[in-house]
N, C-alpha and C positions, 0 to 999 in steps of 0.2 A: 504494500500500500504506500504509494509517494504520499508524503508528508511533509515534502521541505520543497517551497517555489523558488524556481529562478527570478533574481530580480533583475542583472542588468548585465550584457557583456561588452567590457571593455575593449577595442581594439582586435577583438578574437584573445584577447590575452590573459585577462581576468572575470571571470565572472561569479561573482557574491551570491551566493543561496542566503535564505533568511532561516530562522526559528520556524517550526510545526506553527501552520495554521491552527486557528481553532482549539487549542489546550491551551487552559486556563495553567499560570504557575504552581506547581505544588505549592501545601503550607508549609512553613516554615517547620522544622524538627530540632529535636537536640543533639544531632547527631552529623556526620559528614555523610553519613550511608545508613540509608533503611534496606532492611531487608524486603524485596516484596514480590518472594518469589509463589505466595501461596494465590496471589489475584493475578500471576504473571499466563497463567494456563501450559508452564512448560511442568508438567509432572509425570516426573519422570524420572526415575531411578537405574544408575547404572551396575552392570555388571561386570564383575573380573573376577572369577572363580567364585568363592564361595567365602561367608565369614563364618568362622576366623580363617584367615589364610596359612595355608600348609605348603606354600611351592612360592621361590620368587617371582613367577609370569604370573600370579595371583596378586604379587600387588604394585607393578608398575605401570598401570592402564591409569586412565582418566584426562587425555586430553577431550578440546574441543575447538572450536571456531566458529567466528564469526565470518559473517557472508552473505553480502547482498547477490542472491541466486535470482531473483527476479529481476534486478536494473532498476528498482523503484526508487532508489536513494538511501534506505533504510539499512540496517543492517539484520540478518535473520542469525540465525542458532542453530549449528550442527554440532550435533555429539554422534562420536564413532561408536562407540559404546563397546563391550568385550564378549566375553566368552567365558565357559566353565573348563577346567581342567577335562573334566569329562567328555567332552563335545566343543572343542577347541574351533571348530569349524562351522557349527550351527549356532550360534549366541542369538539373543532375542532380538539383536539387531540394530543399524544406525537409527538414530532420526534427526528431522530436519522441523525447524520451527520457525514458520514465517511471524514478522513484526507487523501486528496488524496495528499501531499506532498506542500511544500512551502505554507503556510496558506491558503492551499484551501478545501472545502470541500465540498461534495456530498451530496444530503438528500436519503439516504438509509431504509428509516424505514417501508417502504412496503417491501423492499429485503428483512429484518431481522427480519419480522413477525413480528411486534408491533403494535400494536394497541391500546394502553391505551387513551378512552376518556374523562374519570370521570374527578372531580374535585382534578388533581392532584397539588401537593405541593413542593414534594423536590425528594430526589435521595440519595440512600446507594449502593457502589457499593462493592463487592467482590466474588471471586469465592469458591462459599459455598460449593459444590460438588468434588473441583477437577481435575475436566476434563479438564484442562486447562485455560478454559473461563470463563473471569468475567459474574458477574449474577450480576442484577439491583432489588431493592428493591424498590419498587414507593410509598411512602406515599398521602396519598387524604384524604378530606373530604369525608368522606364513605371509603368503602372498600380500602384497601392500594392491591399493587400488587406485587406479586413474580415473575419476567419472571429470569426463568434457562435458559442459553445460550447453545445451542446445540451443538456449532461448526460455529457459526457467525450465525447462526435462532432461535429464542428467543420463547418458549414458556410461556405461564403465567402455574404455579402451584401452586396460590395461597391458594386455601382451598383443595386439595392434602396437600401440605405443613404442614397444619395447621395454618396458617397464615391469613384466613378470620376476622379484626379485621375493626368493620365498624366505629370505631372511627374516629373524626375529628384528624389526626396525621399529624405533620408538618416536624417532621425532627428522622432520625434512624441512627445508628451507629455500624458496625459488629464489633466483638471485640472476643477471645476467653476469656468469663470468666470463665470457670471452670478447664482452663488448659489441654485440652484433645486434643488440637491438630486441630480441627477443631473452625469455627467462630460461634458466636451466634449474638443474636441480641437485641438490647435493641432499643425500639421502645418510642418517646415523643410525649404523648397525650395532646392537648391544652383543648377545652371547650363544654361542650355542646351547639350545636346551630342548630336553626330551622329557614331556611330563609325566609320561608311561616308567622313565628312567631315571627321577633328577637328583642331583648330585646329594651325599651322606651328609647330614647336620653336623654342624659349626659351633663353636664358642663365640660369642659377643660378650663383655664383660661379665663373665663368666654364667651367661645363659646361652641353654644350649637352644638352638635356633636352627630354621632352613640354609643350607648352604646357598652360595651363590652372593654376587658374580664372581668372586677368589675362587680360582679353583677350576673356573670352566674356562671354555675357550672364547675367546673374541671372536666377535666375525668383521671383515673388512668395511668398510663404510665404502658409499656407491657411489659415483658421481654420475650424471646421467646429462649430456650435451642435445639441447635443443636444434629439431636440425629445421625448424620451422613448418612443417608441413603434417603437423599431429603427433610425429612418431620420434624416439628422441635414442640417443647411441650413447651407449658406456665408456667415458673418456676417464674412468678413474687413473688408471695407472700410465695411458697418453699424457696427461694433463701433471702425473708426480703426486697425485693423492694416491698413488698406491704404492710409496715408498718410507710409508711408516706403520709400526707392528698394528697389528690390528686389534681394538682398543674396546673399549664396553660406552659405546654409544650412546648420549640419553639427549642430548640439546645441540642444536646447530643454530649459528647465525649468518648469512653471507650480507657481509658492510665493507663498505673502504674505511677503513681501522687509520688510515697513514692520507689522505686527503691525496692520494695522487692518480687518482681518475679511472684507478683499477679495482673491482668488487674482490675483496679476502673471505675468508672464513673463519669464523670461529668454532671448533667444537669441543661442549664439555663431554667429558670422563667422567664415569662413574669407577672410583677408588684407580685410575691410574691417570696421570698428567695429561694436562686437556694440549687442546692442538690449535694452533694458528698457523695457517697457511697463507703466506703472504703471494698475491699475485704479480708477478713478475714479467707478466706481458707476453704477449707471442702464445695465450694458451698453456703457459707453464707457471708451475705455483710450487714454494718451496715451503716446509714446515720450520717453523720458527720459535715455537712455541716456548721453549726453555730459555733462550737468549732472550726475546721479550717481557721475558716477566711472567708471562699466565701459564705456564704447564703446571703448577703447582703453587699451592699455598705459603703463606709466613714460615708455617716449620719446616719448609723444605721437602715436601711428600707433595702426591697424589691427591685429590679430595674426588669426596663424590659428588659430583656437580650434575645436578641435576635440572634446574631452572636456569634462565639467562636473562637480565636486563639489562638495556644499553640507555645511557644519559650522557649529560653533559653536567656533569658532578661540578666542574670549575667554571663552567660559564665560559670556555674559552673555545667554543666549536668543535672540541675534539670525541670522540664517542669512548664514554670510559666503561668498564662490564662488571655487572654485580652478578655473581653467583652463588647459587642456593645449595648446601649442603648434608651432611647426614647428622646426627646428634653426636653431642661429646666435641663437635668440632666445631667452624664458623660458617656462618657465610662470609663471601668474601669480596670485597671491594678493590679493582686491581684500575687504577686513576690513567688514562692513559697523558704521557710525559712528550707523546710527539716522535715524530722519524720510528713508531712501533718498539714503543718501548713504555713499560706500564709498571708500576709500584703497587705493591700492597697498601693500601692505608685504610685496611679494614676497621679497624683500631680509633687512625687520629679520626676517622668520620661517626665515631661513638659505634658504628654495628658488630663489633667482637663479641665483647664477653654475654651481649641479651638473648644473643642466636644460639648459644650452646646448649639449652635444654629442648631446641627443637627441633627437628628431620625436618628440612624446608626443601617446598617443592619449587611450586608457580610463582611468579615475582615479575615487578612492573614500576619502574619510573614513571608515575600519573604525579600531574597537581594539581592532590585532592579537595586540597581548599581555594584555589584559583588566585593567588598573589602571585603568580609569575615565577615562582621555584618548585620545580619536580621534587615531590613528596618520593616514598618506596612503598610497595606491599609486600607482603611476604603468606601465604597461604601453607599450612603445617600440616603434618601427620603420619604418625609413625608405618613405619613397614611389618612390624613383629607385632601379635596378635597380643588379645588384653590379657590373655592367661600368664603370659611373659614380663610385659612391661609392668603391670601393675604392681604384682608382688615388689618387684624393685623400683617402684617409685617413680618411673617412668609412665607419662600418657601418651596415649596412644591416639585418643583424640587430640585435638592440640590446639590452641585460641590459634588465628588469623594475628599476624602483625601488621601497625602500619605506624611510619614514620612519618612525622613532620621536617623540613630541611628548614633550621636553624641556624642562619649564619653556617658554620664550618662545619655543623657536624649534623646527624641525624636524631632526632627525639623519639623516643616512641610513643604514642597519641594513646591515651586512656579511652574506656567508652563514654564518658561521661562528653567526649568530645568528637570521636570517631563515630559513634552508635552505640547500642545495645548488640550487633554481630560480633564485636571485639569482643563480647563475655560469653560466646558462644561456640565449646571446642566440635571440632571435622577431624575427619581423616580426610584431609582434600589432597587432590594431585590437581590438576589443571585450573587455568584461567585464564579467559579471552578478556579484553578489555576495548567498550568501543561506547559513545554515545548513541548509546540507544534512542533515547527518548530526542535528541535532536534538540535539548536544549543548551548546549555548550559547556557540559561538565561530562565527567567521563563513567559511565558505569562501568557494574564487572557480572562476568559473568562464570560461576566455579562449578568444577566437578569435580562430589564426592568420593571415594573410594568407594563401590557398593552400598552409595545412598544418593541422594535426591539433588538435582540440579541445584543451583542457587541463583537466583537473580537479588544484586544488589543497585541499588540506583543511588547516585548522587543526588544529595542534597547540598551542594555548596551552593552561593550565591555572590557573584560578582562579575563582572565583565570578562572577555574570554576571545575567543578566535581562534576560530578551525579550520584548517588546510588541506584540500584536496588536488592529489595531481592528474593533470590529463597529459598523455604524451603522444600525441596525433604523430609527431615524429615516426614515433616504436612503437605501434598497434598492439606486438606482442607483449609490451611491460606498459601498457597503457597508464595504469596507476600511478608508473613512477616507480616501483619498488627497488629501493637502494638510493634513494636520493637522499637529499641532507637539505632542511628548511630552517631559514633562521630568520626571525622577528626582530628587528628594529623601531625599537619608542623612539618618542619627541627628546628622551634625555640621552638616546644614542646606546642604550641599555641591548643585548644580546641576546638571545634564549634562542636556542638549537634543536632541535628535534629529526629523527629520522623516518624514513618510509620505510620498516622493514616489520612485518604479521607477524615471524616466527620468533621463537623463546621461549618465556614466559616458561610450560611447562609441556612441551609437545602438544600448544597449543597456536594456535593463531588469531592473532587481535585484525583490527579496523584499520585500512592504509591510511592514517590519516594523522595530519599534527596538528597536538591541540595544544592550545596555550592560554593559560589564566595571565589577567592584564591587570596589574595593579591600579588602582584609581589614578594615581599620576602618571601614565603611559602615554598622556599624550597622543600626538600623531603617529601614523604605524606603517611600517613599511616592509617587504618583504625579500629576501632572498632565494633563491632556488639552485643546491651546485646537484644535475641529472647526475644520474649513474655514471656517466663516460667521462664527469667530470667539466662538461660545458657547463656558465653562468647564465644566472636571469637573474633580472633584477625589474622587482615590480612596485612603484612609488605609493601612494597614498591607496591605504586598505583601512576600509567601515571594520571598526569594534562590535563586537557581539552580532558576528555573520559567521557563516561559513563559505570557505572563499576558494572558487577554484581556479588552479590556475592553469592555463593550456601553453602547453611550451612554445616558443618564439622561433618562427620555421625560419 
């Protein structure tokens, strides 16, 4: 259902969407976020084995995405949803939930032809073809799935594609890396596993628990080369991504890390050092990851990084990465220093020692309260079942975090100021983030571990401005996906943002940057550096629109 009118296009160059007609403003709360997923109509609970969990493919599901599958402006709700041990291949199945205006939504995913019931996992969304319409990438244990969007009817063309990859895959990222104008894909493969066979139980401080990923085998991560014409070719080990061990897969991000007009990648590890592949032009891409800073944490080891968020932590245009980790350790804040080289400063930014009692998954750079500084979230809960953790003191559900960005460091926000969701523990794995409701604050959208969707909607109140891109250019990365957007006030003030869906937690958010505007913001202007690294630059942009901008032929 369109909900947001064009008002005016500039030159072919910009054109300003307004606020949803006809909704009245929510009232005022006491909270930054109400929950309101019980009047949202998405109910719906997912599955990934069974509780309590007895096998690790039991509890690493719960991504999801957002995605306007219709073209109507709006953003809808896809969750892949998983499988039983049992029946690894029959699960109850995906679904899709159109935005029928004012946080309501429809389950549409027999209308849209979906049917994915394997053991799916997460969600990469873009539209690879062009036609206007985003297309869904479903990662699963077994075969992962391609559905091309038709025109709002979704077919799979999976192995058409060439995209039949029966790995155990947790999370993918389209991204153009060759520079050619269309998206590719880089795909993160976690471990071999047989659930009929799976590996002998483990020690965790000193509870005896399911094995796994120590122990088992890696499988290599995919890289998959867009050849523009629907179907796409395996350039992993062409391209030098298949010249590192192969690693337990859970997050990928593909950004220019280093501002030099070439898309990199980042991928976290779960318990061995993550990977940066810096692109080097010509199709070839080297792993860097231990000389930059990020293969590993403060103490010098592996982390299990499982979530990814990218910000501009210093306000200095550069994309710095927070990742989410396991309990007993941090997450981690690694600032990036320029020329791809990045510091820990988990610590000086206050998020060390508050992340240690939690197993964090999904996480996201929003600003929750709309002054102009990207806040964090952090989404928790444990992998080991409550017969385990409780006895020692450990939860297994676990509250939701969210930081306030104060001056130099992070706060962490009470409910009394966040909501009443803050006093409310999950075992959540995933979370997309996009304004739903179209009023210029950012909701979220979470998946439980074998419980119930969530919709949470913002409550901030302040002025704001949202950014979408068209790239009439590149029909196939029409959205812009990997560009870099940066906001200029009347006081000559900076705030950066990127176009990149994937992260989070083998989820997929909203192509879009949004930005909260302090009262003194003054006049507003914009910048655009595309994927390849070409500039725009677009002068005098209306406060409290959504603004898009079509690239400069």
């Amino acid at each position: 259902m369109n909900r947001i009118r064009s008002l005016v296009a500039v030159a072919g160059v910009a054109v300003a969407t307004s606020m949803c007609d006809g909704e009245a403003t929510p009232p005022a709360t006491s909270g930054l976020f109400l929950d309101v997923s019980a009047s949202s109509g998405i109910a719906f609970s997912t599955t990934s084995g069974v509780t309590p969990s007895t096998q690790l493919l039991e509890v690493k599901s719960g991504g999801l995405a957002v995605i306007d599958y219709d073209a109507d402006g709006d953003d809808d709700v896809f969750v892949p949803n998983g499988a039983t041990l049992a029946s690894p291949n029959a699960g109850p199945g995906c679904r899709l939930f159109r935005n029928d205006g004012g946080m309501r939504f429809s389950d549409v995913t027999k209308d849209a032809g979906l049917s994915f019931d394997r053991f799916g996992m997460g969600a990469a969304v873009a539209d690879v073809d062009g036609n206007g319409f985003d297309d869904l990438y479903v990662t699963a244990f077994g075969k992962d799935a391609l559905w091309m969007n038709r025109g709002g009817r979704f077919e799979e063309t999976t192995e058409a594609a060439g995209l039949a990859d029966d790995a155990w895959s947790v999370a993918a990222s389209f991204g153009d890396l060759d520079g050619d104008g269309d998206l590719d894909l880089y795909v993160a493969n976690y471990v071999r596993f047989d659930p009929a066979q799976p590996p002998a139980k483990t020690y965790f401080l000193g509870a005896h628990v399911f094995g796994g990923p120590l122990g088992l085998e890696g499988v290599p991560d995919r890289v998959f080369e867009n050849r523009g014409d629907g179907t796409f070719r395996d350039v992993t080990k062409d391209w030098g991504f298949g010249d590192v061990p192969a690693s337990f897969g859970l997050g990928v991000v593909v950004l220019d890390f280093d501002g030099d007009g070439k898309q990199d990648v980042f991928v976290g590890n779960d318990s061995q050092p993550n990977f940066l592949f810096h692109n080097l032009g010509a199709r070839r891409f080297q792993e860097i990851g231990m000389s930059a800073g990020l293969a590993v944490g403060e103490e010098g080891a592996g982390q299990a990084t499982m979530g990814i968020a990218i910000g501009d932590v210093r306000g200095d245009g550069l994309p710095s990465i927070f990742t989410t980790n396991f309990m007993n350790d941090v997450n981690t804040l690694h600032v990036n220093d320029g020329g791809m080289q990045f510091e820990d400063r988990t610590k000086r930014y206050g998020l060390g020692l508050v992340s240690r009692p939690f197993l964090s998954w999904a996480t996201a750079f929003v600003d929750v309260d709309l002054d102009g500084a990207e806040d964090l979230v952090v989404f928790n809960g444990h992998t080991y079942p409550k017969e385990i953790t409780e006895p020692r003191g450990w939860n297994h559900d676990q509250l939701p975090l969210l930081f306030r960005r104060v001056g130099d460091r992070f706060e962490r926000i009470s409910s009394e100021i966040g909501g009443a969701w803050l006093d409310v523990a999950h075992c959540d794995r995933g979370a997309a983030f996009s304004d739903l409701d179209a009023d210029g604050d950012v909701d979220i959208v979470v998946s439980e571990l074998n419980g119930p969707i969530r919709v949470l909607r913002s409550e901030a109140r302040g002025r704001w401005c949202a950014v979408e891109l068209i790239d009439s250019r590149s029909p196939m990365n029409r959205r812009g996906i990997g560009s870099k957007v940066t906001l200029i006030d009347g006081a000559g003030v900076r705030r950066t943002r990127w176009i990149q869906p994937s992260g989070s937690y083998a989820s997929s958010s909203a192509p879009r940057a949004q930005f909260g505007l302090p009262a003194s913001s003054g006049s507003l202007a914009l910048e655009v550096v595309w994927p390849d690294g070409s500039k725009q630059s677009v002068g005098t942009v209306q406060p409290d629109a959504r603004v898009r901008i079509e690239r400069a032929r």
